[in-house]
TIBA-580383 format. One record per residue (C-alpha): residue number from 1; residue in three letters; x, y, z. Coordinates in Angstrom, 1 decimal, padded with zeros to 4 digits. Layout:
     k     r       px       py       pz
   NUM   ALA        X        Y        Z
...
//
This chain:
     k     r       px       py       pz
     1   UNK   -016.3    106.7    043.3
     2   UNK   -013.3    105.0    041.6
     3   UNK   -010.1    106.6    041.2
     4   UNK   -009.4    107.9    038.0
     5   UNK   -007.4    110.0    035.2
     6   UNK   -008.9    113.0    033.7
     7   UNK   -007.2    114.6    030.9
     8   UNK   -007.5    117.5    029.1
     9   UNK   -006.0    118.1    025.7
    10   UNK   -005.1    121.8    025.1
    11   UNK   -004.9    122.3    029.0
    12   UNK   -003.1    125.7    028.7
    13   UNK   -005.6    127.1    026.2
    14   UNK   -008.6    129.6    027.1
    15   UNK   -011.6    126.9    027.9
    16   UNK   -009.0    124.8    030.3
    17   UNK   -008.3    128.1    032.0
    18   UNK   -011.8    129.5    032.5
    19   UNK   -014.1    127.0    032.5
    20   UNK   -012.7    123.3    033.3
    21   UNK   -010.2    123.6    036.3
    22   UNK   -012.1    126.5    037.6
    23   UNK   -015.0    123.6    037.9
    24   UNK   -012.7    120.2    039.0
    25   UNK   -011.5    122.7    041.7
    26   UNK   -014.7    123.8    042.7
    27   UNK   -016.0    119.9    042.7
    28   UNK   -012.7    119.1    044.9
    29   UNK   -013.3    121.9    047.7
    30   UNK   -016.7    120.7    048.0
    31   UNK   -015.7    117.2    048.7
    32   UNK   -017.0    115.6    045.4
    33   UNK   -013.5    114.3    043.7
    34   UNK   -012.3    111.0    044.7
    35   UNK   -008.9    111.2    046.6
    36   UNK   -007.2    109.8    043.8
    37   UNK   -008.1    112.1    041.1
    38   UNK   -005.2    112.9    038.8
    39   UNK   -005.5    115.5    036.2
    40   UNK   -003.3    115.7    033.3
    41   UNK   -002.6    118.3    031.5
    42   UNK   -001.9    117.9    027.6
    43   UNK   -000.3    120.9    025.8
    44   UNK    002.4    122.1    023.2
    45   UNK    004.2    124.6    025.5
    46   UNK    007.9    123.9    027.0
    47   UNK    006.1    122.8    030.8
    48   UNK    006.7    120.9    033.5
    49   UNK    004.3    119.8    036.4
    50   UNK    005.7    122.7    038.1
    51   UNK    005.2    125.3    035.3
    52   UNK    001.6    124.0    034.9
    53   UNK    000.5    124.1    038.5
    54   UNK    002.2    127.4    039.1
    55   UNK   -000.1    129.0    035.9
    56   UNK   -003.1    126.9    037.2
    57   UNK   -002.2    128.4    041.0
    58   UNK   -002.4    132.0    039.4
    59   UNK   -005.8    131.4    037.6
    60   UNK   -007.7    129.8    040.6
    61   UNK   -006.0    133.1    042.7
    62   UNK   -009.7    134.6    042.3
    63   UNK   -012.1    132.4    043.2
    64   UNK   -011.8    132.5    047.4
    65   UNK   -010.2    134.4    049.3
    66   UNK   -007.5    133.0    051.9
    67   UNK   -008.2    129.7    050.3
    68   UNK   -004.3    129.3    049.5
    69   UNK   -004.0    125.5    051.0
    70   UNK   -007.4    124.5    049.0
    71   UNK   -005.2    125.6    045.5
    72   UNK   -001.9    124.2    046.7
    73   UNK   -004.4    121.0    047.5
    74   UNK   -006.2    120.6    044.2
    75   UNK   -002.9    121.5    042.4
    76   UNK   -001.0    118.5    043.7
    77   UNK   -003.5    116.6    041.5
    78   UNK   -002.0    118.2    038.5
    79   UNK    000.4    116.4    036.1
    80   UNK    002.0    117.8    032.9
    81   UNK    002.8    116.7    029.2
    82   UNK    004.0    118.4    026.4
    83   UNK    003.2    116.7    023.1
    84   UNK    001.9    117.7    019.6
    85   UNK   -001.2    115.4    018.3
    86   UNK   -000.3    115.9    014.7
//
């Protein structure tokens, strides 16, 4: 597969949180993201890369234990922009 960008627009919002990066973190554990994934988060809060990866660090806390490096991995891919679409 190709590299690519995927974005996501209202990446700090409740379906970002609980349903998408829960799922491209999944897909990259098991191998099925190509190395040079990016994700990039779109959202109207005051964040950084840093801030965004830190909140995204804290909501994938649950879903393996002792699977700190796989997090820190995935969240590498992560890339933040603050912007408002109207």
């Amino acid at each position: 597969m190709d590299d690519c960008t995927y974005v996501i627009f209202g990446a700090t919002g409740n379906l970002a949180k609980i349903k998408l990066l829960p799922a491209l973190y999944r897909l990259d554990v098991a191998g099925r993201l190509p190395d040079g994934l990016k994700v990039v988060g779109f959202g109207r809060r005051d964040w950084d890369d840093s801030a965004w990866r830190d909140k995204v660090s804290g909501w994938l806390a649950g879903e393996a234990e002792n699977a700190r490096e796989k997090i820190d991995a995935f969240c590498e891919r992560l890339h933040f922009f603050t912007g408002d679409l109207g």
